[in-house]
N, C-alpha and C positions, 0 to 999 in steps of 0.2 A: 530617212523617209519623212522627217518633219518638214513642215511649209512654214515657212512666216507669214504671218498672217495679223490683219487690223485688231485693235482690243475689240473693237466693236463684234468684228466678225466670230470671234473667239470667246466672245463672252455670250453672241447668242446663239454656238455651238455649248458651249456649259450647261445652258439652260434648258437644253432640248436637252441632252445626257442626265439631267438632274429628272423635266420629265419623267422621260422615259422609265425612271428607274420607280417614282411615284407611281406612276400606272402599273407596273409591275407587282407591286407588292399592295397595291388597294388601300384601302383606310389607316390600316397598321403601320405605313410607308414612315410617316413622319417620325413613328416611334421606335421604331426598328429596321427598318431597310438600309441597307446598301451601307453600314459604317466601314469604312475600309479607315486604316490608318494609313495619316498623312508623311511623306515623303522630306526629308530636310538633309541638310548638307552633305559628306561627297561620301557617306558609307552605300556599299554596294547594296546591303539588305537591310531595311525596315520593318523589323516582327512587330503581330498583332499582339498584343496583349494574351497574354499564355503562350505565345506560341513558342515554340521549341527550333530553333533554328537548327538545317544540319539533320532531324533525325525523318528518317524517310517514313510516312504512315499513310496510310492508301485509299484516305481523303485529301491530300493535299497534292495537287496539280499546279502546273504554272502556266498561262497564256498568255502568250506573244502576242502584240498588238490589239491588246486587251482596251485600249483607247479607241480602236477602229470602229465603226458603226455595230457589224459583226460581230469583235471580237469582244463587246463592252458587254452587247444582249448574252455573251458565253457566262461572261463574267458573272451577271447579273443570274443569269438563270445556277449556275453553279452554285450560287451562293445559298440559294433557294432551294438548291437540294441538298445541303449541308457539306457542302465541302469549305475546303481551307484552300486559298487562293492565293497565287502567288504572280503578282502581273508585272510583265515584263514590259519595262517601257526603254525609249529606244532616246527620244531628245528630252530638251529642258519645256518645249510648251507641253509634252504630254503631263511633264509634272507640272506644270502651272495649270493645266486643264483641271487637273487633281484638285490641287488649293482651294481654287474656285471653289470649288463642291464644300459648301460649310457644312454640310450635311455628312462628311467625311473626315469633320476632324475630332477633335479629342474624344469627342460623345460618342462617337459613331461605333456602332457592334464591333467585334473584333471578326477577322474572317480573312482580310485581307494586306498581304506584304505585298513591298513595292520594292523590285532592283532593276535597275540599268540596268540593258544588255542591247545589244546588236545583233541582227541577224549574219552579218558579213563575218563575226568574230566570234570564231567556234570557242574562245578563251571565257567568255564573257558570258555564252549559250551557257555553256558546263556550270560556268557558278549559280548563273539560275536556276538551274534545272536540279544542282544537287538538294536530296532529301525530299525531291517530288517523286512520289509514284508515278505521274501522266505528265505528258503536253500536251494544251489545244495550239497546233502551229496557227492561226488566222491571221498574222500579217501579211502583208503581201506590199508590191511597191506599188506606188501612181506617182504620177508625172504632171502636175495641177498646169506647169506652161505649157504644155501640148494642147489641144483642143478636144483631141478625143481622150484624154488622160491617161494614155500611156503610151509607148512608143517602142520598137523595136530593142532598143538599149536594155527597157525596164524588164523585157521578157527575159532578156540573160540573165540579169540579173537575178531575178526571180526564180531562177532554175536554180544558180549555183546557193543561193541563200536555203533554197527548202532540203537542198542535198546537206550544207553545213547544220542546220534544227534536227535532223535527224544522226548525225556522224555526232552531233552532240547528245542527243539522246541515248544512243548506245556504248558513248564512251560511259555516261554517268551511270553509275551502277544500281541508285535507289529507280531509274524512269525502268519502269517494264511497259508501260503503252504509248500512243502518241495516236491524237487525231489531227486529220491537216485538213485544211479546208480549202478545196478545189474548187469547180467552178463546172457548169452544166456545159460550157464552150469548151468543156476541154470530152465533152464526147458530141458533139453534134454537127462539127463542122470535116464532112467528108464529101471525095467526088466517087465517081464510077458505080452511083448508086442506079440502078436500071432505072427508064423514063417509064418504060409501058406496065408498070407493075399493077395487079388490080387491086392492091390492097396493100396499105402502106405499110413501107417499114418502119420497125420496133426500134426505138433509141432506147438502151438499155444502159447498165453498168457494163457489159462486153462489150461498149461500144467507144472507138477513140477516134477525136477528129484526127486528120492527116494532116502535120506539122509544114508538110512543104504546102499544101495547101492555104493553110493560114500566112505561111511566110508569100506565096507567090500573089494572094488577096489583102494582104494590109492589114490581117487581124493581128494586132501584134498581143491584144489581151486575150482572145482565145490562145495565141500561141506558146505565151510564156504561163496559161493556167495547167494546159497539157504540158509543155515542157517540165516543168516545175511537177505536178504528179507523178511524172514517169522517173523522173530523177527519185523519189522521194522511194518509188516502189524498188527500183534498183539498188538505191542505197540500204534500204534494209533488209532486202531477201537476207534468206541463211544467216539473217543475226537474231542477236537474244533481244530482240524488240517485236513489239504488236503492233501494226500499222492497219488504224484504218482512214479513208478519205470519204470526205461528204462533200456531194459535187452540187452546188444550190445552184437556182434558178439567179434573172436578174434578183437581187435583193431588197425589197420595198419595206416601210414602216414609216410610222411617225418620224417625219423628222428626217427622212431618208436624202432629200433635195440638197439640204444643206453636208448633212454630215456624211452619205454616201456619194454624191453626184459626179465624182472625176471616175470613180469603176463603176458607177451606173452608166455613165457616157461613155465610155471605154467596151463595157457591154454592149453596148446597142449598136458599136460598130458592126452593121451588115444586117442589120434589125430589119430590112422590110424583105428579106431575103429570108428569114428565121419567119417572119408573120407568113409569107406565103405556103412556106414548106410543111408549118405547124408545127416550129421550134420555139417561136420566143414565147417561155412563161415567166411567171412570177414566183419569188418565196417572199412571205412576212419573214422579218428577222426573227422575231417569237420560235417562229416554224423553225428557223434553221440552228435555232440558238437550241433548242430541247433537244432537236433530231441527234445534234453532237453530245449531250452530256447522255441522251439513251444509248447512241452506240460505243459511250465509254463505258459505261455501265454493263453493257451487254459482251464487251470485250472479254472483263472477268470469270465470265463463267463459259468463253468458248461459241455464245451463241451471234455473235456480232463477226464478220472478215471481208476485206474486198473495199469494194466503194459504193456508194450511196446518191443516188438521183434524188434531190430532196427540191421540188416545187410545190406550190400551194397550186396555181391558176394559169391555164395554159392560155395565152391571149390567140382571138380567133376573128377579131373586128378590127376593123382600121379606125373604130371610133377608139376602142380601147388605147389600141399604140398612139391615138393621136393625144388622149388624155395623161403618155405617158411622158412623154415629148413635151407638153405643158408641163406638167411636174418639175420636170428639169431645166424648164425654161428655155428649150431648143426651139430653134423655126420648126413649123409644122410640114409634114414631108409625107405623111399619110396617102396623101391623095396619088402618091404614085399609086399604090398598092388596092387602091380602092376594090380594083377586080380581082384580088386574091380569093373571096369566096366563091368564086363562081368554078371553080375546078378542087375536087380534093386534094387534100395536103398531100404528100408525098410520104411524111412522116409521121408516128405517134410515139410522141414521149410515154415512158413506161415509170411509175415509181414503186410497184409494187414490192421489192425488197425492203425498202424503208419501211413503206405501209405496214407490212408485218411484221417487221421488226416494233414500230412505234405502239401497231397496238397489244403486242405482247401477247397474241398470240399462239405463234409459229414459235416453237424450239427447239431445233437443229443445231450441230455441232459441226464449226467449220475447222477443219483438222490442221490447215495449207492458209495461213495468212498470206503467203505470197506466190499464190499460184495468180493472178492479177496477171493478164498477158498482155502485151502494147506491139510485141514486134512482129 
């Protein structure tokens, strides 16, 4: 899933991930944030300082594609709620992405190991995964030569990789949870939805787009985000594993253009279709990075199950999508849609499960982690 890519281009992706992690942690950043131990020659695993390789303790998780825009703000926020972190990286630039970060080498706190692994190689899943209590799965594939950043291939692939993260999770016997990180395209895009309704329907977590839908319209990144959920839920019914999924909006933040832009373009396949209906919103990665380490958290005591509709900001102006389209540097394509307000949406996104889960006050006990229906 690595790209080659220019020093130039590579070095002022480092320096947005070094940000980022600065703003994170506020003034104290410089003195104490983000030390992960540095990664070297061909051992599988790199322990932090104290850490205990091997013994399973139920602050230590591992997350996949912990380099990704997503999977880094996991990374980062985990660290901050006191976990021990264990990041799975997949090529040699994600470990040179690493290097980079002087802020990550000998000085740096302890909190964080680093093993190779592959998502295609369920051999490789297992070695990372042993002596974690959790997974955050957030890799995912993109395809940088395609144009829209992903492509029909990459969905297959995406489905059988998220089925393999979880067949690893219940082979390893310390992982008892796993959160995976889905995609708000994987419930929004359906047909046979009534035209004459007075009041629009509810996109909820009960809600899944239709696969042949996506396949016979070209989304091939809504297709393999549902494909890929529904495999993961399949794969784990009736095992001794916790599944839950959090399905984020497009995902924006600092820095998003450069280190997000091939699944942000990849999202926006069928965007003035989403602005009309009053689908396409937004998640800050902040937003989506907590919303995951609350509903691991909440996993433990029974009051977290199911999947998760996590947006910040529902976009509702063509000025908006036109500002976002700037961002990413696309031609401006707005003015189709210009007459989208002038008739109500069709739809309204719903996040209230999150919501009350985030602000902790709803506590209910979900019995049936895999009561999640799709068929």
């Amino acid at each position: 899933m690595g790209v080659l890519r220019s020093t130039q281009s590579m070095q002022a992706e480092v320096e947005e991930m070094r940000a980022a992690l600065l703003r994170g942690h506020g003034a104290t950043a410089a003195a104490a944030a983000a030390g992960w131990r540095p990664s070297a020659g061909d051992a599988d695993v790199k322990r932090a300082a104290g850490g205990d390789e091997g013994a399973a303790s139920p602050r230590t998780v591992c997350v996949t594609g912990g380099i990704s825009f997503v999977g880094f703000a996991v990374v980062d926020r985990l660290l901050r709620h006191g976990y021990t972190v264990r990041l799975a990286l997949e090529t040699q630039e994600d470990l040179d992405k690493l290097s980079e970060m002087e802020m990550f080498g000998e000085d740096g706190r302890d909190g964080v190991w680093t093993v190779m692994a592959n998502v295609t190689d369920p051999e490789s899943l297992h070695r990372a995964f042993d002596g974690c209590a959790g997974v955050f799965h957030t890799s995912a594939f993109v395809d940088p030569a395609g144009m829209s950043g992903y492509t029909k291939h990459m969905a297959s692939l995406e489905a059988k990789a998220a089925e393999q993260v979880i067949e690893a999770c219940v082979r390893t016997e310390s992982v008892r949870k796993c959160v995976f990180t889905s995609s708000l395209l994987a419930c929004v895009w359906r047909q046979n939805y009534s035209q004459d309704r007075r009041f629009p329907a509810i996109i909820d977590e009960n809600c899944w787009s239709d696969e042949s839908f996506c396949r016979d319209n070209k989304l091939w990144f809504a297709l393999g985000k549902t494909a890929a959920e529904k495999a993961v839920w399949r794969a784990a019914r009736g095992r001794d594993l916790k599944l839950v999924t959090v399905c984020p909006a497009l995902v924006t933040g600092p820095g998003f253009r450069r280190r997000n832009s091939t699944a942000s373009i990849a999202y926006l396949k069928g965007a003035r279709a989403m602005l009309a209906d009053g689908l396409l919103a937004t998640a800050n990665v902040e937003t989506v990075a907590e919303a995951h380490v609350r509903v691991y958290e909440a996993m433990g005591n029974n009051t977290a199950g199911g999947r998760y509709i996590c947006y910040d900001h529902v976009v509702q102006r063509a000025e908006e999508f036109a500002e976002l389209e700037r961002q990413l540097g696309l031609p401006r394509r707005a003015a189709a849609v210009e007459g989208s307000g002038d008739r109500p949406a069709r739809f309204e996104l719903c996040r209230r499960k999150l919501a009350r889960l985030m602000s902790a006050r709803r506590r209910c006990t979900y019995d049936d982690y895999y009561s999640v229906a799709f068929d």
